[in-house]
ROMARLUM-701814 format. One record per residue (C-alpha): residue number from 1; residue in three letters; y, x, z. Coordinates in steps of 0.2 Angstrom, whole numbers, always signed. Layout:
! ROMARLUM-701814
  num  residu      v      u      w
  NUM     ALA      Y      X      Z
...
//
This chain:
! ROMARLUM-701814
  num  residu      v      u      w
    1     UNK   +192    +47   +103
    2     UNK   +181    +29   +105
    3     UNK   +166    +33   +114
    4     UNK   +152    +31   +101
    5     UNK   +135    +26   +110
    6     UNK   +118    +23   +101
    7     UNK   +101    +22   +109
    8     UNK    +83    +22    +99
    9     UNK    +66    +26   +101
   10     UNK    +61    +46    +99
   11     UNK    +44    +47    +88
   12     UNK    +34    +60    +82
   13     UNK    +41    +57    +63
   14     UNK    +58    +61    +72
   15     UNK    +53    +78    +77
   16     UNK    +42    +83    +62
   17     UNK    +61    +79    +54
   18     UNK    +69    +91    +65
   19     UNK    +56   +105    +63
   20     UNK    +57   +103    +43
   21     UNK    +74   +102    +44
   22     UNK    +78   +117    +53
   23     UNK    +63   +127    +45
   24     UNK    +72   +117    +27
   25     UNK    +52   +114    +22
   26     UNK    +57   +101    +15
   27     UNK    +63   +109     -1
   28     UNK    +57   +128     +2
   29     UNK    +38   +125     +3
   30     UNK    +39   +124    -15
   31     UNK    +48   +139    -17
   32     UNK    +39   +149     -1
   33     UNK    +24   +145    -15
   34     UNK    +31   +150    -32
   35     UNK    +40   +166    -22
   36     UNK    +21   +171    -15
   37     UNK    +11   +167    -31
   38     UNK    +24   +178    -43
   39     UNK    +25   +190    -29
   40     UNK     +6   +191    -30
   41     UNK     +4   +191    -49
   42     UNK    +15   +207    -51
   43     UNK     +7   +215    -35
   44     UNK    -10   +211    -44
   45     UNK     -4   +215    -64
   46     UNK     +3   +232    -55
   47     UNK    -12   +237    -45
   48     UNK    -24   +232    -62
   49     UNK    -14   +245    -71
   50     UNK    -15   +257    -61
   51     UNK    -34   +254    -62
   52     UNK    -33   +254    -80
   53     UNK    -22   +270    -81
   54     UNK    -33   +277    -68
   55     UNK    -48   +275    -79
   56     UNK    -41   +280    -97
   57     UNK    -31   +295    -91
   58     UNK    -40   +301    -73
   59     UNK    -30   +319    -72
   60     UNK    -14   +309    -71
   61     UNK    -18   +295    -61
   62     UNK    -33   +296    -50
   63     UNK    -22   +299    -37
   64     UNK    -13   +285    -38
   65     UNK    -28   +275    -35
   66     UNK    -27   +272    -17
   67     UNK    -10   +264    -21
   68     UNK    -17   +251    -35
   69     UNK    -31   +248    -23
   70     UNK    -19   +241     -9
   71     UNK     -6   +232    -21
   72     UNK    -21   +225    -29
   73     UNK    -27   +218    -12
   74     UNK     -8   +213     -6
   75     UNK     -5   +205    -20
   76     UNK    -24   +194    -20
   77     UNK    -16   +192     -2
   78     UNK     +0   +183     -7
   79     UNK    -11   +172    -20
   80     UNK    -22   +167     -4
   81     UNK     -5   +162     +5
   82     UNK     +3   +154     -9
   83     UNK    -14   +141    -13
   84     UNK    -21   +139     +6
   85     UNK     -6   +144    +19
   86     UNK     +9   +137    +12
   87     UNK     +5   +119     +8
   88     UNK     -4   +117    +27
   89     UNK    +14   +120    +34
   90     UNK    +20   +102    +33
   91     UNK     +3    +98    +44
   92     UNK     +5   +110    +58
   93     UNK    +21   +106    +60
   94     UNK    +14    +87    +62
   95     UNK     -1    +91    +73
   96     UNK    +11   +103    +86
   97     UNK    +23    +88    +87
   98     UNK    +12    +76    +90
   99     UNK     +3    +86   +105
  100     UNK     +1    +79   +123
  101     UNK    +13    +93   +127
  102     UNK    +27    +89   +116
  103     UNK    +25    +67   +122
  104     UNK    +37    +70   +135
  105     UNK    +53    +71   +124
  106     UNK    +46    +55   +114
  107     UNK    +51    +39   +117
  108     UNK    +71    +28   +121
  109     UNK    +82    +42   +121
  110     UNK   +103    +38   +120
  111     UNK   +117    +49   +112
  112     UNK   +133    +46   +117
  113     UNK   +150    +55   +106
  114     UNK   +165    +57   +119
  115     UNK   +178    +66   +121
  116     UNK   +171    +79   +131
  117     UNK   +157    +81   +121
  118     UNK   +140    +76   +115
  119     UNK   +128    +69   +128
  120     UNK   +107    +67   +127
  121     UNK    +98    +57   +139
  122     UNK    +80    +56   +134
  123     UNK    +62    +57   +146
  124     UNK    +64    +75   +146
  125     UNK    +82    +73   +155
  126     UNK   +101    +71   +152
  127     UNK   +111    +86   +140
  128     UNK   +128    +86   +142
  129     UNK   +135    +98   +125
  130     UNK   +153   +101   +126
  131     UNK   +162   +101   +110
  132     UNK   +162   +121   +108
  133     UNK   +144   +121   +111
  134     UNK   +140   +105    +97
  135     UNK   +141   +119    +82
  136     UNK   +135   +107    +66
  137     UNK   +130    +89    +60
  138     UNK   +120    +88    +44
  139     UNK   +117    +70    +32
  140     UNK   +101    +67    +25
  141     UNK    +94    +50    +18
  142     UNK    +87    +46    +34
  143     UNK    +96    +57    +49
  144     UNK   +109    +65    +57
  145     UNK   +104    +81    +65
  146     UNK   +117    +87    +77
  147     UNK   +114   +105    +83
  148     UNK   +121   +108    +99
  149     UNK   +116   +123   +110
  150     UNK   +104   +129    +99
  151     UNK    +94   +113    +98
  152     UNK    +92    +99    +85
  153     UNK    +93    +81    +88
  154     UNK    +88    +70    +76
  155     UNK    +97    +53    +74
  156     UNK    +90    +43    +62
  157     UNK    +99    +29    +53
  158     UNK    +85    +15    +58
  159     UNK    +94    +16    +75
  160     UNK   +111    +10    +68
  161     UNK   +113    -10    +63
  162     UNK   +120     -5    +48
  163     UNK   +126    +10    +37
  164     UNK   +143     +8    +42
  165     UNK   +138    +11    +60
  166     UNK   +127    +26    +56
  167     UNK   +145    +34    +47
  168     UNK   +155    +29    +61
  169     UNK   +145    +41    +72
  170     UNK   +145    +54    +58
  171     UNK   +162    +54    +59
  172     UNK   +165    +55    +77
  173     UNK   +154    +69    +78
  174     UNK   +162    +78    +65
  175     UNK   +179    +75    +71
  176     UNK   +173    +82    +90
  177     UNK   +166    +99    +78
  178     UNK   +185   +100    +69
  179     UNK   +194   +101    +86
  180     UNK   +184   +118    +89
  181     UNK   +185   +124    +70
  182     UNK   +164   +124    +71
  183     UNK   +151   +119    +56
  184     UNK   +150   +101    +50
  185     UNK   +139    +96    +34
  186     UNK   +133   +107    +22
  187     UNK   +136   +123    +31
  188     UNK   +156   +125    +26
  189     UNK   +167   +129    +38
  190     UNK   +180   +116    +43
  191     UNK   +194   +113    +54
//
């Protein structure tokens, strides 16, 4: 295999990527909501109707009150979530990586594809991966994320010259992931 060596600046867009692409925010904040806000609408349908029942027919279901009471208040619960938690995700994951703490792994950081591996030199320090230990390498519109030893890296195509550069690397990582039958891509196994 040709040694494949790129080297970019690490920002704090670069990490939010990795977050939202390991926590796949990206595409499940919407569904995180609509699962919380139907979640809530039956929890709140069921504990009204239990109200309702409770009042229209009290020998039979006065003591199911308690239970309407508390799906009632769940269910107002996973309405609050879906309206006020939910959507603020994207923003915490932004403010925590772009705290002083996190400022050390920002900034030129190099990855380099060889044959014995993957290797990471950032301001935080130099990761060597074996290939058994590089497990994936996932494609979006503007990254590469290589998971190795149970970390993300981000490699964003804006450090490549070109598209055919950026697929070059792709490649080569992918062919050091088939060698060790690992994970490449959309999550299929190959090799």
């Amino acid at each position: 295999m040709k040694p494949v060596w790129i080297e970019y600046e690490v920002k704090p867009r670069d990490m939010v990527a990795v977050s939202l692409f390991q926590h796949r925010m990206v595409g499940a904040t919407r569904k995180m909501k609509l699962t919380y806000a139907v979640v809530g609408v039956i929890l709140v349908l069921t504990g009204s109707g239990g109200f309702v029942a409770a009042v229209l027919y009290p020998k039979l279901f006065l003591g199911s009150l308690p239970y309407s009471i508390l799906s009632w208040a769940v269910g107002v619960g996973c309405l609050v979530v879906a309206v006020l938690a939910v959507p603020h995700l994207r923003v915490a994951f932004t403010r925590h990586y772009t705290a002083p703490h996190v400022r050390r792994f920002l900034g030129r950081c190099s990855f380099a594809v060889t044959d014995e591996g993957f290797v990471v030199c950032s301001p935080g320090g130099t990761y060597s991966h074996p290939w058994p230990a590089v497990v994936a390498v996932a494609v979006t519109a503007e990254y590469a994320f290589v998971t190795a030893a149970l970390l993300t890296y981000p490699v964003p195509r804006r450090a490549f010259p070109d598209d055919a550069a950026f697929d070059t690397f792709v490649t080569a990582v992918r062919e050091g992931i088939e060698r060790y039958g690992s994970v490449s891509g959309d999550g299929s196994a190959v090799g």
